[in-house]
N, C-alpha and C positions, 0 to 999 in steps of 0.2 A: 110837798107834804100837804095833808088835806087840809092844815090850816092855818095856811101860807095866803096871803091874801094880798092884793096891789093897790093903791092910791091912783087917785085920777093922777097923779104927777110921776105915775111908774115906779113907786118904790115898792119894793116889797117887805112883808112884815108878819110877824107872827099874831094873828088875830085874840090867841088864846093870851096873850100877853097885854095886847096894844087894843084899844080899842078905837084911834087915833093914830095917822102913820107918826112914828115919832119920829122920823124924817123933816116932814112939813106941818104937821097938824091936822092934816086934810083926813076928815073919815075917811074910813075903806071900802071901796065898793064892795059889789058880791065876789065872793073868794074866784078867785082863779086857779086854774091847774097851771102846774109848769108846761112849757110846751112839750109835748110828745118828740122822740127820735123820730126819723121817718122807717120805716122797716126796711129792713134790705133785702135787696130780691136773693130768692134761692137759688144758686146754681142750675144750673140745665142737668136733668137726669142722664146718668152716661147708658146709651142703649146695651140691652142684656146682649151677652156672648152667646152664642148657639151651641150647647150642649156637643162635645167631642164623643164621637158613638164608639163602646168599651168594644177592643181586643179580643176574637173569638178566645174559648180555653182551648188550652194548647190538648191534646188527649193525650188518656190515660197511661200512662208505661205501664207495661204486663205485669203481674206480680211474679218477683224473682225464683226462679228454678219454674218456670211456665213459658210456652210458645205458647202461638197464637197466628195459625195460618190465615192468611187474607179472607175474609169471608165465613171463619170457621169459629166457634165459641172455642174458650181456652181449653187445652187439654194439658195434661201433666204428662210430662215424659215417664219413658221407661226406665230409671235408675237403679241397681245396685244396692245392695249395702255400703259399699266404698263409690256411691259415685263414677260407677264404669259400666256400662252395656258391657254385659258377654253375651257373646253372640252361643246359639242353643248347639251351631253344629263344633266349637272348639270344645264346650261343654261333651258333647258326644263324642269326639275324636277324643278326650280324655280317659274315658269311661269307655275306650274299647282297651284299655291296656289293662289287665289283670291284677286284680290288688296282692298283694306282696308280702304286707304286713301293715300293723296299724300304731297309729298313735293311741293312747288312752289317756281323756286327762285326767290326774288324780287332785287336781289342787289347782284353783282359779276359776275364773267365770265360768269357764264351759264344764265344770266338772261333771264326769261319767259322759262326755260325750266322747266320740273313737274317730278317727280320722284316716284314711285309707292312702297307704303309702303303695306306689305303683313300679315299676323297673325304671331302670336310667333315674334323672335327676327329680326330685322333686323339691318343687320351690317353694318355700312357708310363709306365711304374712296375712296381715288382716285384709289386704285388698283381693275382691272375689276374682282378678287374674288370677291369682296363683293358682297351685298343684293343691296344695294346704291350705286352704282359709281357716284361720283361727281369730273368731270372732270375737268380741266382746274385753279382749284385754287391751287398752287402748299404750301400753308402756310395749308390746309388739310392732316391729316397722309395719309398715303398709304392704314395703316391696320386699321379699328378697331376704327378708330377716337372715335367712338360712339354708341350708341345702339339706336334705336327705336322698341319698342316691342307693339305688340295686342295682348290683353290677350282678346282673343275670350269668357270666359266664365263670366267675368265683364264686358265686352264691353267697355275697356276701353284702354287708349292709356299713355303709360309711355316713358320718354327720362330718359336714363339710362348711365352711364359715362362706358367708352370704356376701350380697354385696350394701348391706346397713351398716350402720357406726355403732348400732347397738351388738352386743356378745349373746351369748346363750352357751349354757353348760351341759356337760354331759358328763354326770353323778360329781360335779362339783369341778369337773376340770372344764375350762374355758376351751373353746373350740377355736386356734387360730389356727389349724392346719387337719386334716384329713382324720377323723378318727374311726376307728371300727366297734360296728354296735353290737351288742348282745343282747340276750332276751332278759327281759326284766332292769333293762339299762334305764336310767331316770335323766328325763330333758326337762333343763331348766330354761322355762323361755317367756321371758318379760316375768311378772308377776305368777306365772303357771307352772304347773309340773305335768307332765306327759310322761305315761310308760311307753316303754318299744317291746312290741310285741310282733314278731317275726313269724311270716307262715311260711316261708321259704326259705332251706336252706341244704345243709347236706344232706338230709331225709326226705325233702321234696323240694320240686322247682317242674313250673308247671311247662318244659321242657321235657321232663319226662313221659309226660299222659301225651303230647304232640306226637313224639317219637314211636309212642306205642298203636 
């Protein structure tokens, strides 16, 4: 304390009190300090680590439904509406067989559009393999919904059940076996209605104009 003071005979005492050590009686010299601590030395600095040099980045993955040949800026493939390349010459080998008769939608997404029904089987569904692409009604299979087939040598026109789990009607009657069409016949298929409209039949079949 700063006024803590000692006696020639080492006592100490509080000068603000005592003006005289009341120990011995001996005035107080001049005030003394208490002795200081000694400091303590400070630890040894521990030497810096040397910075671990960061992991190149790994590169970019393509953005999904994108190649990217070695060397070449990203291109977008050629896709479909369903996700499937058709190739231009199956597309042409389809479109040499002679339209037959047609769908007509009257009711669903595609309304007033017509759809070209060919001989032998044709196969319906929203995926662009098929014979029938019928776009836009998503409650339609992909594959296969159904069959419509001309049988060129009866002249006649059959709805045939497909290979889907889903049905389709023809004027209300469910198609689980072979049925026979006629003009102005109503197909029910997915949330759609299609008329059947036949260009071929006992008054013509384009077997006839060959013949001639």
């Amino acid at each position: 304390m700063p006024n803590t003071v000692r006696c020639p005979n080492g006592h100490f005492f509080d000068l603000m009190k005592f003006q005289v050590c009341p120990y011995c009686g001996v005035p107080a010299s001049a005030p003394q300090m208490p002795p200081m601590q000694p400091m303590q030395p400070m630890p040894p600095m521990q030497p810096m680590q040397p910075m671990q040099p960061m992991p190149p980045m790994p590169p970019m993955p393509a953005p999904q439904g994108y190649y990217q040949p070695v060397g070449m800026p990203l291109q977008p493939p050629v896709v479909s509406n369903d996700e499937k390349t058709v190739s231009a010459s199956m597309m042409a080998e389809m479109n040499k067989k002679p339209t037959v008769g047609w769908l007509v939608c009257i009711k669903g997404a595609s309304f007033g559009k017509t759809y070209p029904i060919r001989e032998n089987k044709n196969f319906f569904g929203r995926a662009a393999t098929m014979d029938i692409m019928l776009e836009g009604d998503n409650s339609v299979s992909r594959e296969k919904h159904g069959i419509i087939t001309y049988v060129p040598k009866q002249r006649i026109f059959l709805a045939m059940p497909g290979e889907s789990r889903e049905l389709y009607y023809v004027n209300d009657k469910v198609v689980l076996e072979n049925i026979e069409l006629h003009p102005n016949d109503k197909l029910e298929i997915g949330k759609s209605v299609f008329l059947f409209v036949p260009l071929c039949g006992e008054k013509f079949a384009w077997d006839d104009l060959e013949e001639k």
